[in-house]
VOGU-3710 file (C-alpha; in Angstrom, 3 decimals, decimal comma):
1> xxxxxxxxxx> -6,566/-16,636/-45,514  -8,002/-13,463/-44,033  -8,663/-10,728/-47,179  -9,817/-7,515/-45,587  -8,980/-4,673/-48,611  -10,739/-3,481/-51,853  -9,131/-3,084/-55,291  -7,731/0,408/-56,164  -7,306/1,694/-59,589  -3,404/1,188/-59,065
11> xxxxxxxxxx> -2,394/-2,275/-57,408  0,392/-1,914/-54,406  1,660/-4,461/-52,550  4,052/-4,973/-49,749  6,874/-7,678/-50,942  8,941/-10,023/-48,093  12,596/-9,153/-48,980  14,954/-11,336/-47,936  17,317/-12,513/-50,610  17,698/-12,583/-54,415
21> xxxxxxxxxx> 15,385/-14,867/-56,816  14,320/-15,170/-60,121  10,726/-14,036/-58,806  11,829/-11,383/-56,875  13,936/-9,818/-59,385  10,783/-9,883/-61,809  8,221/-8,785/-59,482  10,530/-5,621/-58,262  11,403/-4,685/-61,722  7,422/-4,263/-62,624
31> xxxxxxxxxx> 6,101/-0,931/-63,418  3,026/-1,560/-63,806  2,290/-2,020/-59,880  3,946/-0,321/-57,152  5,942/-2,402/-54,759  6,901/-1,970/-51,279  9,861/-3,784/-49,452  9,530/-5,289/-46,185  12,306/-6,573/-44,486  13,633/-8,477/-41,857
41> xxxxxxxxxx> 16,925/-8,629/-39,790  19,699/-10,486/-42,343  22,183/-10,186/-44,511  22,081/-9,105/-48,117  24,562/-8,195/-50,454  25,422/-4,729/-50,750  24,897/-5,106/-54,951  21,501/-6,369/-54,609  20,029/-3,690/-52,105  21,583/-1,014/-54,253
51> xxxxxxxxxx> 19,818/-2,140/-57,633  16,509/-1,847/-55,916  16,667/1,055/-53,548  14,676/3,313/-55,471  12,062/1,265/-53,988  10,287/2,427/-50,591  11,689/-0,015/-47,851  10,330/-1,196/-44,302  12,606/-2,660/-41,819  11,752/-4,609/-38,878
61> xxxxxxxxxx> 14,352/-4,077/-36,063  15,680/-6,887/-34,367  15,129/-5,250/-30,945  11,555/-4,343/-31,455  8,374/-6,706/-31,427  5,785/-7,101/-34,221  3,805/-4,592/-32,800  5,888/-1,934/-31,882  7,058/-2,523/-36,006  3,387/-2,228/-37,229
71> xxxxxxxxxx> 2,874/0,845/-35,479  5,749/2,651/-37,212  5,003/0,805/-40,563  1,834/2,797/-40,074  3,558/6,202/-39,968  5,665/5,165/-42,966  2,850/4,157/-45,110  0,931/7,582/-44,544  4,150/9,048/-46,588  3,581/6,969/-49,588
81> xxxxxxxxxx> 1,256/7,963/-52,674  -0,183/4,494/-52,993  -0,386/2,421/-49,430  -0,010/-1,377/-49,947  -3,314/-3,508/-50,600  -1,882/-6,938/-51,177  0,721/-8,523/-49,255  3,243/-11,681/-51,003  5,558/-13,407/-48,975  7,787/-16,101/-51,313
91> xxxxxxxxxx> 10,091/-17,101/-48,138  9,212/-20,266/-46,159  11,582/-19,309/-42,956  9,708/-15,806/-42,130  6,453/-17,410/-42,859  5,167/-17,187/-39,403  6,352/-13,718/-38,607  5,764/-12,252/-41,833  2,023/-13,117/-42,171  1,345/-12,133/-38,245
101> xxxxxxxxxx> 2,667/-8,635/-39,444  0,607/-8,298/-42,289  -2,136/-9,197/-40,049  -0,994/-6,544/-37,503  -1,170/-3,717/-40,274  -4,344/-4,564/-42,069  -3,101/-6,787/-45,159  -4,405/-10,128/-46,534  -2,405/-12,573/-44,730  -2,769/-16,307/-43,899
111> xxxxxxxxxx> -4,213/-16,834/-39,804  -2,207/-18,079/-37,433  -3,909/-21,502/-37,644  -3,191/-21,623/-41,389  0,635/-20,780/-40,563  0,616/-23,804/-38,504  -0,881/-26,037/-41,243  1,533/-24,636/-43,897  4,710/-25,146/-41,706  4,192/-27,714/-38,954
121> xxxxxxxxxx> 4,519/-31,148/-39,950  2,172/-32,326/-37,363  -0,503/-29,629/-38,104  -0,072/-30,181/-41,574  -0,602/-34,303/-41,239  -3,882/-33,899/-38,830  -5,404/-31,812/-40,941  -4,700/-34,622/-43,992  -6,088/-37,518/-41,525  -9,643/-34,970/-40,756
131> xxxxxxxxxx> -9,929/-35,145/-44,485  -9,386/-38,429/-45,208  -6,172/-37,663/-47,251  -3,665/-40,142/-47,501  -0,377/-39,804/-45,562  2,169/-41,266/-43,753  1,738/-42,101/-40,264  3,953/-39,629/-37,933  4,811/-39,514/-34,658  6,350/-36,574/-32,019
141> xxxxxxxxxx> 9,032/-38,194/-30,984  12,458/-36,809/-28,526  14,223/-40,126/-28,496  15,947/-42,804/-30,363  14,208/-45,029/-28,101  10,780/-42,770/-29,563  12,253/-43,367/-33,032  12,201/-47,193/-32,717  9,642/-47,975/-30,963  7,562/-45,796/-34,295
151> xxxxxxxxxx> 9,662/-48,074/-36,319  8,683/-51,797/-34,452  4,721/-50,015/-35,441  5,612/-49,113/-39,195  9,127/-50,330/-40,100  12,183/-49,563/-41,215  13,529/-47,431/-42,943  11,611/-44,182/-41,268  12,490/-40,169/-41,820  12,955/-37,843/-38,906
161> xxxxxxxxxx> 13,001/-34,244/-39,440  12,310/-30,870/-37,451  8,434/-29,984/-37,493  9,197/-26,912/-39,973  12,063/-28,288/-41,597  12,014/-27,263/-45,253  14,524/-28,296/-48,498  15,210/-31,475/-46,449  17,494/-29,335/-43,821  17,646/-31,670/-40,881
171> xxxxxxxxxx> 16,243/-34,327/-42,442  17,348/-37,865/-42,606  17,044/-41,333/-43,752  17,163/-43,763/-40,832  17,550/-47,717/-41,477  18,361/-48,535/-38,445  18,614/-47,362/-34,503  22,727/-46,655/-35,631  21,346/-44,376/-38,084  18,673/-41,739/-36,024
181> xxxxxxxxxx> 20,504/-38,529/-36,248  21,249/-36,971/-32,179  17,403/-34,796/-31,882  18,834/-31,792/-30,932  17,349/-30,418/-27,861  15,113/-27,225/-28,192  14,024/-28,596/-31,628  10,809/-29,783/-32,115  11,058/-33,495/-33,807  9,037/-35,715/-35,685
191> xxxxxxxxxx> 9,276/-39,193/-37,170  7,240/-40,407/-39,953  6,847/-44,071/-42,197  9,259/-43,729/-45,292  7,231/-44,094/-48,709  8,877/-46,257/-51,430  7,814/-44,503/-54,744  7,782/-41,922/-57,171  7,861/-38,094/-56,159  6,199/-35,018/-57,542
201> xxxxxxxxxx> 5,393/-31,976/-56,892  2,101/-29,323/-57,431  1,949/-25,996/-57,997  -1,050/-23,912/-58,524  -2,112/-20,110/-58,899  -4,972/-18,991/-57,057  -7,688/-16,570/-57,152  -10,708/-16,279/-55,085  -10,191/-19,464/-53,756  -9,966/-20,996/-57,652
211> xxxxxxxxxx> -7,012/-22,767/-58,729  -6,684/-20,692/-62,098  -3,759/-22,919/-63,478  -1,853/-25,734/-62,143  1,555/-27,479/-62,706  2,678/-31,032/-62,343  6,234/-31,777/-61,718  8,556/-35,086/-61,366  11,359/-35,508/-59,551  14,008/-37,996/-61,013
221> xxxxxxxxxx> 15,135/-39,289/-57,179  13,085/-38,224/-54,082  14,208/-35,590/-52,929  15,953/-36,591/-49,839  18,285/-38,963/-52,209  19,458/-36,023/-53,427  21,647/-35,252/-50,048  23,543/-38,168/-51,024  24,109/-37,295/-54,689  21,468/-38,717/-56,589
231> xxxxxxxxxx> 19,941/-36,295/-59,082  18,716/-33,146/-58,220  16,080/-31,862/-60,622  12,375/-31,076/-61,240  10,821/-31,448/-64,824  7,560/-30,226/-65,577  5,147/-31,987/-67,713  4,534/-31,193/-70,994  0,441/-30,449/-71,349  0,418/-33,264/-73,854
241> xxxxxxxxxx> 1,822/-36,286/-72,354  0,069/-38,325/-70,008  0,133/-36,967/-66,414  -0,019/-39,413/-63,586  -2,056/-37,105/-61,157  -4,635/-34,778/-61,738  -2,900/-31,910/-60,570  -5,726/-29,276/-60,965  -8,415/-30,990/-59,395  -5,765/-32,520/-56,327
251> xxxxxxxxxx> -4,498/-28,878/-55,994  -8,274/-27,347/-55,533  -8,653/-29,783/-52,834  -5,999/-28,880/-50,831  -6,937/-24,994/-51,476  -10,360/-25,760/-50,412  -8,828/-27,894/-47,224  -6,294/-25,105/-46,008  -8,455/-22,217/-47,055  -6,170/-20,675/-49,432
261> xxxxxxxxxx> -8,145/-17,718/-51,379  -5,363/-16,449/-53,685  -1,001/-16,362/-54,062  0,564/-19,612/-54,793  0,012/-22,985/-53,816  2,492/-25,411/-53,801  2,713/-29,175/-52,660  4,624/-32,543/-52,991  2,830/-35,624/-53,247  4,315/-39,768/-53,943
271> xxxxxxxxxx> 2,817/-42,442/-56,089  4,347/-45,549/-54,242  5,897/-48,576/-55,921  1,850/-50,197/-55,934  0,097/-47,272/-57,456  -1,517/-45,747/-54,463  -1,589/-41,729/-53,586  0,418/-40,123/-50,389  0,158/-36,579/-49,849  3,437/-35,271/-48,703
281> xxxxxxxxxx> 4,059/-31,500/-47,622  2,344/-28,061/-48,502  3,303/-24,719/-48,545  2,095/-21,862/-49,287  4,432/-19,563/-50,845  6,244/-19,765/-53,965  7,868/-23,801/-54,834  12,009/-23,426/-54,425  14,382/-23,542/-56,896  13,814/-22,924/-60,660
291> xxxxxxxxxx> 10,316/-24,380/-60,486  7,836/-21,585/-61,581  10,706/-20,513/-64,193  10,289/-24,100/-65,410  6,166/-23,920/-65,551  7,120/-20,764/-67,947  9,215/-22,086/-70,333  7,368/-25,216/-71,445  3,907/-23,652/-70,858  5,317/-20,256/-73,109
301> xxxxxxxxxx> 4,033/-17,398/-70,583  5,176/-15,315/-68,011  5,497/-17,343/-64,893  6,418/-14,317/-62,141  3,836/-11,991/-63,468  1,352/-14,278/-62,834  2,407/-15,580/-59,842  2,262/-11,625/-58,681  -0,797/-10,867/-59,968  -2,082/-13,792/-58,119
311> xxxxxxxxxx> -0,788/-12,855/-54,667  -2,675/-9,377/-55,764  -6,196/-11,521/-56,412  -6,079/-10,711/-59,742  -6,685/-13,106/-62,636  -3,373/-13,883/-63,909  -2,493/-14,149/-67,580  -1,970/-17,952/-68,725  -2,181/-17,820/-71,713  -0,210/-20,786/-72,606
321> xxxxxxxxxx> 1,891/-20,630/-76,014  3,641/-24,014/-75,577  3,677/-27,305/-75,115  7,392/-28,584/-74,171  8,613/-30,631/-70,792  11,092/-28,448/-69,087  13,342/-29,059/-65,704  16,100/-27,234/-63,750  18,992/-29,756/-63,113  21,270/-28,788/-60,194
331> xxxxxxxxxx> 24,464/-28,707/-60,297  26,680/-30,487/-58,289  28,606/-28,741/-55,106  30,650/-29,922/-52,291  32,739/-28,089/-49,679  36,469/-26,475/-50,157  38,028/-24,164/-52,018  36,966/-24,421/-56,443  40,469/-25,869/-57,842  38,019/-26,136/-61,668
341> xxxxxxxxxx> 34,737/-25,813/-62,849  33,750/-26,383/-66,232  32,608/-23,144/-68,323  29,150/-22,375/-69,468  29,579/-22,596/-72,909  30,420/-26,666/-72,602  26,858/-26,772/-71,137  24,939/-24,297/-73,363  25,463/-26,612/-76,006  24,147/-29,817/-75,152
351> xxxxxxxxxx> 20,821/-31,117/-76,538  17,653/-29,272/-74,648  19,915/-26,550/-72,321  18,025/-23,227/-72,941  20,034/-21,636/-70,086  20,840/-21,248/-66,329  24,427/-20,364/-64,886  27,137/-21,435/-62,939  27,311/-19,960/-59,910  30,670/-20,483/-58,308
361> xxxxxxxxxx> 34,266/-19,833/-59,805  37,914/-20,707/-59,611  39,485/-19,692/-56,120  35,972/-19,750/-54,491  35,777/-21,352/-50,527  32,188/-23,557/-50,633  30,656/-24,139/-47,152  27,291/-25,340/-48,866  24,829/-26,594/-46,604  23,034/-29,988/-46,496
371> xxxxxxxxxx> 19,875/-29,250/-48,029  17,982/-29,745/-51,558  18,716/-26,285/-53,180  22,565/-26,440/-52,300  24,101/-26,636/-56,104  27,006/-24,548/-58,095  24,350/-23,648/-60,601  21,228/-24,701/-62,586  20,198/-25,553/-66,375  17,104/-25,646/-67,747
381> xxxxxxxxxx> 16,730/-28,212/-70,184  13,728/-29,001/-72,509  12,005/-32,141/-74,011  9,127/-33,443/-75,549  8,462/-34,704/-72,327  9,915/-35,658/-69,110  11,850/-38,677/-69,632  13,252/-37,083/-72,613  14,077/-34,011/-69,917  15,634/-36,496/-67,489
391> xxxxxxxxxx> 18,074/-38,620/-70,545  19,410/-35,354/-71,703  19,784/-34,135/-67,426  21,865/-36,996/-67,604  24,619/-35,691/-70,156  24,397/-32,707/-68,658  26,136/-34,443/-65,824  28,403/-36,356/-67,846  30,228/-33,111/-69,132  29,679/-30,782/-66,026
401> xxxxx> 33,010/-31,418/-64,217  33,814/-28,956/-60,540  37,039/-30,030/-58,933  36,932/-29,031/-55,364  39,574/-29,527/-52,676
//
């Protein structure tokens, strides 16, 4: 990660808009450092860009390159009191172009080659196997006859998915020939050996290259299982039950590896059915879902600030005030129009929920699509520890009733 700027007496930094979070709505609604918007060509809703357009906003046209952008960002920039120092970019889709414009215009930003590590499978996987980390074998492949002839090497079952597939969109579970999903031409494919095990995932601040606090989560099911309805959670570990990875020392590896310096780290790793360690993905940008909102509640701080500060290379505050196991369940969601849907308050009132919402209504038209985060809402729910978490996900499910047709 290229850092070229000093510290100012009043932080700025430029923020990658592209659609309503939990961290974005925290880090824009901070007054104690001056954001700037950047975004790209989409879609937003109308009631989201007017809460924040007291904010000074960049656009990128979609009929002008990178360059010819960076050269009127410049121009817009001399009109501001406090020009941008830092630069945090929490969406994995404009990774690529997002970081070579911050790059263009002077900000901290990961390299190209970094870009590639963080999004390309195949990248990603070489640089495991120069380090000695374990992985699963991959393959490029453009065939089913590519696909099998992997498998005859490794075995069934296998996964194929796009190079920079992310929240399992394209991804599938193939048993057999019958089952390799048509690789779409243009599209970049890759086939890899399917782990049998337990999945997790990392998370780490960083600053200065130093992983200043990091978070170990478990998923229930894998996450692919969750396409076909298994459940769709993560649950954080409490700091006083017994963690199966050392997250903080694993997660300063991987920094070291990919050259992270500061901003958020975040991974997914497997401990198979015998024990043994396989790295999975990385990314660097901010984990999906309610993940860092989970790290929050059962550490007791404030997750987004210091996920901000962090992409701003400043020590963040983690000072940790408790010691609870905390997930985000997902709730179910399927295509049609929303005939029922339970109310919140049935939920709110289950052992462990401390909140979320429901995100859909009566009369609504679902198209969702067929990836991890697709849900009608979230809970959080809190345990002593994660299997406690996962019993009382469980009834959660049991009363949470959407009737679509």
């Amino acid at each position: 990660m290229t850092t070229t700027q000093t510290r100012r007496s009043r932080t700025s930094v430029l923020i990658v808009d592209d659609r309503p979070g939990t961290f974005t709505n925290n880090a824009l609604s901070r007054t104690d450092i001056d954001v700037v918007l950047l975004r790209f060509p989409a879609e937003r809703a109308t009631s989201y860009l007017e809460r924040w357009k007291h904010l000074p906003a960049f656009e990128v046209r979609s009929d002008e390159s990178l360059e010819n952008a960076a050269a009127r960002y410049e121009v817009f920039v001399d009109g501001l009191t406090n020009k941008p120092s830092w630069f945090c970019n929490p969406h994995e889709p404009l990774q690529a172009e997002a970081q070579a414009f911050a790059g263009l215009v002077g900000l901290p930003h990961l390299t190209e080659r970094q870009v590639s590590w963080v999004r390309e499978k195949p990248a990603m996987k070489d640089r495991y196997a120069e380090l000695g980390i374990p992985h699963a074998e991959y393959a490029l492949v453009q065939s089913t006859a590519d696909v099998e002839e992997f498998a005859d090497r490794h075995g069934w079952p296998v996964i194929v998915k796009p190079i920079d597939s992310f929240a399992c969109i394209g991804t599938y579970r193939a048993d057999s020939p019958a089952q390799v999903p048509e690789l779409t031409a243009g599209v970049s494919w890759t086939v890899e050996r399917y782990i049998r095990g337990r999945e997790f995932q990392l998370c780490a601040l960083v600053t200065d290259g130093q992983v200043r606090a990091a978070f170990l989560s478990a998923n229930p099911r894998p996450v692919l299982e969750v396409l076909d309805g298994a459940m769709n959670a993560n649950i954080t570990y409490s700091r006083g039950e017994d963690h199966p990875i050392d997250e903080a020392a694993l997660c300063q590896q991987l920094v070291d590896a990919f050259g992270i310096t500061h901003g958020y780290f975040h991974g997914e790793c497997f401990l198979t059915e015998d024990g043994d360690f396989v790295m999975s993905e990385i990314a660097a940008r901010i984990s999906g879902c309610e993940v860092p909102e989970n790290h929050g509640r059962a550490y007791g701080f404030d997750i987004h600030r210091a996920i901000l500060d962090s992409y701003c290379n400043q020590d963040p505050a983690v000072s940790f005030t408790r010691d609870s196991a905390v997930g985000d369940l997902l709730l179910p969601v399927s295509p049609g129009r929303v005939r029922h849907v339970s109310d919140w308050d049935v939920l709110a009132n289950l052992p462990g929920v401390t909140g979320g919402r429901i995100k859909v209504s009566v009369g609504d038209i679902l198209d969702p699509p067929r990836a991890s985060m697709a849900s009608s809402g979230y809970v959080h729910v809190e345990g002593r520890d994660v299997h406690e978490v996962e019993a009382r996900m469980q009834h959660v499910l049991e009363a949470y009733t959407i009737v679509v047709k």
